[in-house]
DRENDO-1510 file (C-alpha; in Angstrom, 1 decimal, always signed):
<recs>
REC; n; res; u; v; w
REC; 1; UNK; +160.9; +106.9; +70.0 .
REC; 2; UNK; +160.6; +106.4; +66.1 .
REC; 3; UNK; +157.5; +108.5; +65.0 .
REC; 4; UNK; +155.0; +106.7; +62.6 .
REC; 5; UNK; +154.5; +108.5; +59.3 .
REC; 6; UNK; +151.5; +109.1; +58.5 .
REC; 7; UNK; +149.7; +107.1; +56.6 .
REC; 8; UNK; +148.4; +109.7; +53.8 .
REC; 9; UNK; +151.4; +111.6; +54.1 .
REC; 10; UNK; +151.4; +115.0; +51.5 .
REC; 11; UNK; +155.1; +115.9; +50.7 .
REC; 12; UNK; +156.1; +119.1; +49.9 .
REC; 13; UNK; +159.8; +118.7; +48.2 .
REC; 14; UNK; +161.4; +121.8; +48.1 .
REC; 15; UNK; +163.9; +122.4; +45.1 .
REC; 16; UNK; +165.3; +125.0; +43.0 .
REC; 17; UNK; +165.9; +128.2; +45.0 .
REC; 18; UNK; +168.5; +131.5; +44.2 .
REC; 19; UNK; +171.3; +130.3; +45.3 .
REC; 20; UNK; +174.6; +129.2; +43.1 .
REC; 21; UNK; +173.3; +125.6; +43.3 .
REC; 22; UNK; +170.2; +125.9; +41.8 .
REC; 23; UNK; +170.8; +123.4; +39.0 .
REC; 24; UNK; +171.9; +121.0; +41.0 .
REC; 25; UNK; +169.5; +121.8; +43.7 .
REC; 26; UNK; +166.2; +121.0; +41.2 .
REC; 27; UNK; +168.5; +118.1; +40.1 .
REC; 28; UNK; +168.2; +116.9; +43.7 .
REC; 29; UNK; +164.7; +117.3; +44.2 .
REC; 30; UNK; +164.1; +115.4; +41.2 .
REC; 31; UNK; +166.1; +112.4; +42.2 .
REC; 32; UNK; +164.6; +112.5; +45.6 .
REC; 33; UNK; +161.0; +112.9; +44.2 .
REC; 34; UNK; +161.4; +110.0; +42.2 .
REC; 35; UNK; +162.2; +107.9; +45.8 .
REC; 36; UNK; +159.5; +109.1; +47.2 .
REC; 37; UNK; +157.2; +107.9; +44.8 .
REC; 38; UNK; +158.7; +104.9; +44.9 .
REC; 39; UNK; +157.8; +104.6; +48.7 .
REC; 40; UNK; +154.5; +105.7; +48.4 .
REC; 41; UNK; +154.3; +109.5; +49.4 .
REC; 42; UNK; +152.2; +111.9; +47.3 .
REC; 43; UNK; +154.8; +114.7; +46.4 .
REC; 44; UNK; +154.2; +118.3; +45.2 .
REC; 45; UNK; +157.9; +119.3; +44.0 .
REC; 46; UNK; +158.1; +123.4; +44.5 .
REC; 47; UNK; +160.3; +126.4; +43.8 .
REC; 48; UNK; +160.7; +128.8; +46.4 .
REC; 49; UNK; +162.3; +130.7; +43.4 .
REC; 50; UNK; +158.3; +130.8; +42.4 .
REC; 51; UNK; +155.9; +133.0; +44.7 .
REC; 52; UNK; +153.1; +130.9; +43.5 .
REC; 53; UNK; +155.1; +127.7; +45.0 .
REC; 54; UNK; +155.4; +129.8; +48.1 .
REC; 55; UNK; +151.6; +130.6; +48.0 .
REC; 56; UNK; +150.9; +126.9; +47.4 .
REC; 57; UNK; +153.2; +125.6; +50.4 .
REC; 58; UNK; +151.1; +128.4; +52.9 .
REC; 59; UNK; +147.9; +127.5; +51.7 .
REC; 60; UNK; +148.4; +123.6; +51.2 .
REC; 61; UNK; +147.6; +120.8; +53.0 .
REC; 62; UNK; +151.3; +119.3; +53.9 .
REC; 63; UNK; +152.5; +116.9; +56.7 .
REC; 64; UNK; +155.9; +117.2; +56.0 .
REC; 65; UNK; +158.7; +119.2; +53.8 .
REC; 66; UNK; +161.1; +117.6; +52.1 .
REC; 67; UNK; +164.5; +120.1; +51.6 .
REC; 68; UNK; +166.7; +119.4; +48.9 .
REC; 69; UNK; +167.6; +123.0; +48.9 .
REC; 70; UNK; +171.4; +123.4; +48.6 .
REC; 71; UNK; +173.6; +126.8; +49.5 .
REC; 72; UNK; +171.9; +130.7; +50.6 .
REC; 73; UNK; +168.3; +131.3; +51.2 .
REC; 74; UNK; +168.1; +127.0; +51.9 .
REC; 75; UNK; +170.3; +125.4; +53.4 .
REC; 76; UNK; +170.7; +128.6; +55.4 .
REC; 77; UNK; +168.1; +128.2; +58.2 .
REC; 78; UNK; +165.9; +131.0; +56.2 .
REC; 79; UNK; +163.1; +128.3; +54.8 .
REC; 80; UNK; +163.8; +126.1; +57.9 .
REC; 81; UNK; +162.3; +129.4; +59.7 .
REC; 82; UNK; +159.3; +129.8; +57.5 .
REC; 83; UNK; +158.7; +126.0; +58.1 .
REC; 84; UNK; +158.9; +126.3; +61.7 .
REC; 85; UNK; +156.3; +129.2; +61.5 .
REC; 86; UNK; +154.1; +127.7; +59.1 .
REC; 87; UNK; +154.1; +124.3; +61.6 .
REC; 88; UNK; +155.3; +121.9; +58.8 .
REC; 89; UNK; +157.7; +119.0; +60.0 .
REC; 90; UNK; +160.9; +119.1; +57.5 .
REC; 91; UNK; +163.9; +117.3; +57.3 .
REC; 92; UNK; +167.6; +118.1; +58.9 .
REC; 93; UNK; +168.5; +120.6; +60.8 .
REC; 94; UNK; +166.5; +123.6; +62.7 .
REC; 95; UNK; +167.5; +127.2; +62.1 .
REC; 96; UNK; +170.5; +127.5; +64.1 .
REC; 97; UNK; +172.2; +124.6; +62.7 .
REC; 98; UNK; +171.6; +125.4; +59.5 .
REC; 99; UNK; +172.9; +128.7; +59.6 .
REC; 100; UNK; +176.1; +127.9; +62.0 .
REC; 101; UNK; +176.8; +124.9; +59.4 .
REC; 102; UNK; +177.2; +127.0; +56.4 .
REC; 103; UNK; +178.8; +129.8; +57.8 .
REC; 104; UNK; +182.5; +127.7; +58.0 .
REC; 105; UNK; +184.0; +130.5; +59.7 .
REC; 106; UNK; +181.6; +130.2; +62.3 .
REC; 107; UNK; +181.5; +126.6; +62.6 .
REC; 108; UNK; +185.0; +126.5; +63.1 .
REC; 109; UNK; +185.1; +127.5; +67.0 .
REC; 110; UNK; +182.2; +124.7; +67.3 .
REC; 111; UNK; +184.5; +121.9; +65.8 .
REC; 112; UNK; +187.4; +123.1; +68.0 .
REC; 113; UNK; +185.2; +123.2; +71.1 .
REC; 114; UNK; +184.3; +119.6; +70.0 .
REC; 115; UNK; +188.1; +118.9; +69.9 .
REC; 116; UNK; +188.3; +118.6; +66.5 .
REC; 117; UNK; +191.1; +119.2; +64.0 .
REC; 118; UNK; +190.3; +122.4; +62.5 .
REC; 119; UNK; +193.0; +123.6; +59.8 .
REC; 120; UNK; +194.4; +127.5; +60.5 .
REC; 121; UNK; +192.4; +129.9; +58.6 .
REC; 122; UNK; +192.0; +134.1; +58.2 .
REC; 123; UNK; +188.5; +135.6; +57.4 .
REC; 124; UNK; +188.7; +138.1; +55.1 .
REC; 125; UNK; +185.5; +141.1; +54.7 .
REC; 126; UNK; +185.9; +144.2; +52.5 .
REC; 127; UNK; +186.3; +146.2; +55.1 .
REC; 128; UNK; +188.9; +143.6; +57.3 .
REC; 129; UNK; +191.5; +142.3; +55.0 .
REC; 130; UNK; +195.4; +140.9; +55.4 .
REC; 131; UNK; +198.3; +141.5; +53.0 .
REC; 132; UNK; +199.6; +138.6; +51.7 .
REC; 133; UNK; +202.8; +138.8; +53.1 .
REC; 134; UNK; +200.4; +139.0; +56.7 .
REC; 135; UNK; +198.8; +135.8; +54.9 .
REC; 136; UNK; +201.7; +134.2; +53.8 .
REC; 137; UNK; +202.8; +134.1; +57.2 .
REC; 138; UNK; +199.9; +132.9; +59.1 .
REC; 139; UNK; +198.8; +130.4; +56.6 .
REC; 140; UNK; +201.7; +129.3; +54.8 .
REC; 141; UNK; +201.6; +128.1; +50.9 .
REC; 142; UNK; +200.0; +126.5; +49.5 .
REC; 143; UNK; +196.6; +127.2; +50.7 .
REC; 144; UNK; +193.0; +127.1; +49.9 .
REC; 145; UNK; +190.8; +130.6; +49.5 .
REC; 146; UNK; +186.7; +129.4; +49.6 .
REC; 147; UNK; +184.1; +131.9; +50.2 .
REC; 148; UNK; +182.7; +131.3; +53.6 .
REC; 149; UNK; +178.8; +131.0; +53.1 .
REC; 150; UNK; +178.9; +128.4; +50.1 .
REC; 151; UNK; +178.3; +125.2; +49.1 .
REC; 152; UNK; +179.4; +122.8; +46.3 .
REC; 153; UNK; +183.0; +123.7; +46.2 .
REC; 154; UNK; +181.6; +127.1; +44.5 .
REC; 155; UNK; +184.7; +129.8; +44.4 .
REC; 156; UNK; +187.1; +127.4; +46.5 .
REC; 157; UNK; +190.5; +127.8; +44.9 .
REC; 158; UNK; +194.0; +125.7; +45.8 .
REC; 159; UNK; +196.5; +128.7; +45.8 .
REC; 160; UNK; +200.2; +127.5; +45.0 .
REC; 161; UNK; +201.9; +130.5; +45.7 .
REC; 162; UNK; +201.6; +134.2; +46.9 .
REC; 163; UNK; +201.4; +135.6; +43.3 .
REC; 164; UNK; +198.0; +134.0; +42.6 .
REC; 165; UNK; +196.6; +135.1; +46.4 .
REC; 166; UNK; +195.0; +138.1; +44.9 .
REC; 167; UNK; +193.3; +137.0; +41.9 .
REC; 168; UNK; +191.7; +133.6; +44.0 .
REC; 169; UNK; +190.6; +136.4; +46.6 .
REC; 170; UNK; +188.9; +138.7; +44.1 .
REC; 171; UNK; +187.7; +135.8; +42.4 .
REC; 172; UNK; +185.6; +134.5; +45.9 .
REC; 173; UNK; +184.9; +137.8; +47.0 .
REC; 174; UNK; +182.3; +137.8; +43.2 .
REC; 175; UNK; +180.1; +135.1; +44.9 .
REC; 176; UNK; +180.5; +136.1; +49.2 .
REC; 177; UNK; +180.8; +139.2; +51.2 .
REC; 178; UNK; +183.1; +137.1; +53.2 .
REC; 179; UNK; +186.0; +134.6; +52.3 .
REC; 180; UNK; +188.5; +132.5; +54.2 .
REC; 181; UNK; +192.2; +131.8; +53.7 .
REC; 182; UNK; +193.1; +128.4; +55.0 .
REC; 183; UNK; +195.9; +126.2; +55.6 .
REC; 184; UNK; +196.4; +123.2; +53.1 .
REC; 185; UNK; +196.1; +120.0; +54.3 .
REC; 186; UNK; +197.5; +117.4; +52.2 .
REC; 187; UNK; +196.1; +114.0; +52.1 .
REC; 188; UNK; +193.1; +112.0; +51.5 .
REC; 189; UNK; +189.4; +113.7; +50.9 .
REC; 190; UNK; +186.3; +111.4; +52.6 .
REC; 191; UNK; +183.1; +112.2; +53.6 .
REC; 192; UNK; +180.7; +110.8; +56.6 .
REC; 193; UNK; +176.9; +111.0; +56.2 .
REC; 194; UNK; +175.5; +111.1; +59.3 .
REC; 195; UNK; +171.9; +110.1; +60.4 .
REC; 196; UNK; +169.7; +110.8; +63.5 .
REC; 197; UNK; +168.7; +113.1; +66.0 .
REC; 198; UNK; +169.6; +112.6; +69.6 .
REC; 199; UNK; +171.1; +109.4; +69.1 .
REC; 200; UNK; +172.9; +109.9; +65.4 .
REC; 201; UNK; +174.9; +107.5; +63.8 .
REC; 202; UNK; +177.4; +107.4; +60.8 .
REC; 203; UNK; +176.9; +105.7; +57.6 .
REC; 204; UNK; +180.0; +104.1; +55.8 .
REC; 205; UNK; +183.0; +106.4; +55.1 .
REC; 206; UNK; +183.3; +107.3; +51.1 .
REC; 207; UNK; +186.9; +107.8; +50.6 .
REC; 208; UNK; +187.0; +110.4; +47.3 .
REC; 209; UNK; +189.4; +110.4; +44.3 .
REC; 210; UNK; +188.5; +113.4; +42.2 .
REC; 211; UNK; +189.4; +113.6; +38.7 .
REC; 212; UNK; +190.7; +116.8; +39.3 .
REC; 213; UNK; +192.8; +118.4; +41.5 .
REC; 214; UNK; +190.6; +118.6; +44.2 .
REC; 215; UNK; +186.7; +117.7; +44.6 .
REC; 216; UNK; +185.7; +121.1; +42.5 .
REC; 217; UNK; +182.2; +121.6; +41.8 .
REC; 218; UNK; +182.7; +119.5; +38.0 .
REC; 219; UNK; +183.7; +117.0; +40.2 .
REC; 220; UNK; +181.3; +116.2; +42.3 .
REC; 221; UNK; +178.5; +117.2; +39.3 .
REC; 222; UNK; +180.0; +115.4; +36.0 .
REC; 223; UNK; +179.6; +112.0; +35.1 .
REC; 224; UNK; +182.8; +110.4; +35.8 .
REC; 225; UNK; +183.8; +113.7; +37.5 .
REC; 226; UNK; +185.0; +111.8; +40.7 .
REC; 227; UNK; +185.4; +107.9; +41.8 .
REC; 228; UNK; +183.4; +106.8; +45.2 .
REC; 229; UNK; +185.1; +103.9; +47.0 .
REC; 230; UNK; +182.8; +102.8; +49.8 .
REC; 231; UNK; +183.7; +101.8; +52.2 .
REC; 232; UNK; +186.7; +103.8; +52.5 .
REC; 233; UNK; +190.0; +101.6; +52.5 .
REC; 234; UNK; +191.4; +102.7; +56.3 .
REC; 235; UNK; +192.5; +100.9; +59.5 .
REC; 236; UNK; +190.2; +99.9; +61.7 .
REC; 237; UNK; +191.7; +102.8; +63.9 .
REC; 238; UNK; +191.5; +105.6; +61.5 .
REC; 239; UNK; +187.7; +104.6; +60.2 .
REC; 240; UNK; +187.1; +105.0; +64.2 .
REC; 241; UNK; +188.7; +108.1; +64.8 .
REC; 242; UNK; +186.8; +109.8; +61.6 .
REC; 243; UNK; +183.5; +108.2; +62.4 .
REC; 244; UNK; +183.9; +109.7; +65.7 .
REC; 245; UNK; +184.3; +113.1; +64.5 .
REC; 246; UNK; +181.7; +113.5; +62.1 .
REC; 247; UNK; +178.7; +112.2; +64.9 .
REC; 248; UNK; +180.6; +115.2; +67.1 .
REC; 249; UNK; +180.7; +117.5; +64.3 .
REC; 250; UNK; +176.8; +116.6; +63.9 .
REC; 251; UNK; +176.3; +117.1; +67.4 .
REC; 252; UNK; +178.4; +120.6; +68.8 .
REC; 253; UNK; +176.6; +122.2; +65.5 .
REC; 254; UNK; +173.0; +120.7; +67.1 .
REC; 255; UNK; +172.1; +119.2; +63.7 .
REC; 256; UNK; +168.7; +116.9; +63.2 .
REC; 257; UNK; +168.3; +114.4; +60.7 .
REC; 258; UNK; +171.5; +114.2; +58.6 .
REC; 259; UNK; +174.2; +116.0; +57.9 .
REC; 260; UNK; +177.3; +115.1; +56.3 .
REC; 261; UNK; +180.6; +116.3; +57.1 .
REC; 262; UNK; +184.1; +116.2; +54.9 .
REC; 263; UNK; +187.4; +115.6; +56.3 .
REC; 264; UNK; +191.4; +115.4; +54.9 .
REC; 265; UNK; +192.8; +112.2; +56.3 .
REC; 266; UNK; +196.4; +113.4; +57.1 .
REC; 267; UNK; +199.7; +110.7; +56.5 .
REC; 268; UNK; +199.4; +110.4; +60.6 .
REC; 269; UNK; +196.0; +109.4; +60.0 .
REC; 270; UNK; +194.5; +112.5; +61.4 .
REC; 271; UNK; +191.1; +113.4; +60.0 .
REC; 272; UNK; +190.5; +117.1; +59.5 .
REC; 273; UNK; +187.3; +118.6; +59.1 .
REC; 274; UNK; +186.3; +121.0; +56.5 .
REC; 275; UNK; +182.9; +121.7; +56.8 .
REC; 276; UNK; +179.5; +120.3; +57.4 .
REC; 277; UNK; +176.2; +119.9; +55.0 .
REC; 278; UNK; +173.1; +120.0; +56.6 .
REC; 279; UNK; +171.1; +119.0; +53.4 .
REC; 280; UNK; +173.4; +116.9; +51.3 .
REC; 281; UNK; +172.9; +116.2; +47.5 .
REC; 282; UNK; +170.1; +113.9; +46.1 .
REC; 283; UNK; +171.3; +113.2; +42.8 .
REC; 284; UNK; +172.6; +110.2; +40.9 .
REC; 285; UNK; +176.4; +111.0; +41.8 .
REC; 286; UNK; +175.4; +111.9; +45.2 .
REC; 287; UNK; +177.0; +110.7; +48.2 .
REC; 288; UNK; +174.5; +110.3; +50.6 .
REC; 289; UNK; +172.6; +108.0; +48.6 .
REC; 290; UNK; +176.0; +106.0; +48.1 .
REC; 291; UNK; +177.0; +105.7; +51.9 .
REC; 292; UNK; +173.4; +104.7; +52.5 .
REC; 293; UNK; +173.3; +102.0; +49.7 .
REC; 294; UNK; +176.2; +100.2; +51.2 .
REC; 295; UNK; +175.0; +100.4; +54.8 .
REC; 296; UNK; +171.8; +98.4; +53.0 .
REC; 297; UNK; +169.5; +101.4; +52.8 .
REC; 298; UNK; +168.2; +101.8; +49.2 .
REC; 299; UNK; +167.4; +105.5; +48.1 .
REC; 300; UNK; +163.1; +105.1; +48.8 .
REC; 301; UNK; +163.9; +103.8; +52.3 .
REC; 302; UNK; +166.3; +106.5; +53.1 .
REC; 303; UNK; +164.2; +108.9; +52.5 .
REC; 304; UNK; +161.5; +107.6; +54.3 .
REC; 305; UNK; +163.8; +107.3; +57.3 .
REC; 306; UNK; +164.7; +111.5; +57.0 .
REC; 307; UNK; +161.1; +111.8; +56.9 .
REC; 308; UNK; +160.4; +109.6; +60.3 .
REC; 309; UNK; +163.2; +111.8; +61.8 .
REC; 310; UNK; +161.4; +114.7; +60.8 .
REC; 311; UNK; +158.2; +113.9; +62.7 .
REC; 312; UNK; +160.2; +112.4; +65.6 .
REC; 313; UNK; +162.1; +116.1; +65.6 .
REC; 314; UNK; +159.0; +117.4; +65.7 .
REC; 315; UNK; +157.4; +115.7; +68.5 .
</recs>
């Protein structure tokens, strides 16, 4: 049953944060703010960066938070948990999901569970690492070495050959105590925003042409960085199968709200999942906002809707 908002409903958009995505994080919350407004909420936009923010979120009057907190220490379930102590209604995904979802080496056994196509990969720790002939072996070249906690296509490097393993491995290892070596999987990049709770539903597929060679942080940041087609040119059949995977993806992870997962489209036309956001970006170049834009949701109403979910959640 959809939950009514209330009527004087006090906002408390979260933004900012520690984590590598910071920027882009208050770059979020200020795009999101600005939607809000536009629907009417009363918004306090704070830092949990700032103790002072944190003071003013315990001791304030909120109905609701609003989380545009991307990568560690946000979109990790930590803040979720301090939510769910405090008794404040927030947007996505609980504490579990949130910290299964950005963990990809331990969403991966979910996916699989799901029956998803989940591309061969080794987790590497400083204590637990392979050779690269061991490497080379399993995985194959090339292949893609991503730290395994973050976000934004931080540290995620396309390794040609076993040469450059080692640098692209020290290189993830600066940001994460833990990185994964994964098979390549050639083809096309999309992404499926998903939105609901018990009964979730996709939004349009965005098919994604980056201007680089993959969807790198510049990317999916920059002006021009990366071209949006939406709805994604595929068959009838392949839009299915994909559209399929992403509400399963948002289900065997137990997400809330929305989340939005990213797949390689293989020439067979088999979609292969990446990883999942459970808060997705909120800025101009965003592709929540996109997806939701062509379904006929404009940017206030869409977040009005997370916010309805959040109270339903809740209930």
């Amino acid at each position: 049953m959809k939950k009514v908002v209330p009527s004087e409903c006090h906002v408390a958009l979260l933004a900012g944060g520690t984590s590598g995505e910071r920027d882009i994080s208050v770059a979020s919350g200020n795009g999101a703010r600005e939607a809000l407004e536009a629907a009417g909420f009363s918004v306090d936009m704070l830092d949990p960066a700032r103790k002072q923010d944190l003071v003013k979120l315990i001791e304030g009057d909120y109905q609701v938070a609003f989380l545009c907190l991307h990568g560690k220490m946000g979109e990790d379930g930590t803040i979720q948990g301090l939510l769910e102590i405090l008794g404040i209604p927030y947007i996505g995904s609980g504490v579990l999901a949130s910290a299964l979802a950005i963990d990809k080496s331990k969403s991966k056994p979910f996916y699989e569970k799901g029956g998803l196509n989940v591309p061969q990969s080794v987790l590497l720790t400083p204590d637990h690492k392979a050779s690269h002939s061991e490497l080379v072996e399993k995985i194959g070249t090339p292949c893609v070495v991503k730290p395994a906690t973050e976000g934004s296509a931080l540290g995620v490097y396309i390794v040609e050959n076993e040469e450059d393993l080692d640098d692209a491995i020290e290189k993830a290892f600066e940001i994460d105590t833990e990185v994964i070596v994964e098979k390549f999987v050639s083809g096309t990049e999309v992404t499926v925003a998903v939105i609901g709770n018990d009964e979730p539903e996709a939004l349009p597929i965005i098919q994604i042409v980056p201007s680089h060679e993959f969807y790198d942080f510049e990317s999916k940041y920059a002006p021009g960085g990366s071209k949006h087609i939406c709805p994604a040119p595929l068959s009838d059949e392949v839009t299915e199968r994909t559209t399929a995977a992403a509400i399963t993806a948002h289900k065997v992870l137990g997400c809330a709200g929305v989340s939005r997962s990213d797949f390689i489209i293989d020439s067979d036309g088999e979609p292969w999942i990446l990883e999942t956001n459970t808060i997705p970006g909120m800025t101009s170049t965003s592709l929540l906002p996109d997806a939701a834009r062509v379904a006929g949701i404009d940017f206030p109403e869409l977040c009005t809707k997370l916010i309805e979910l959040a109270f339903e959640r809740k209930e």
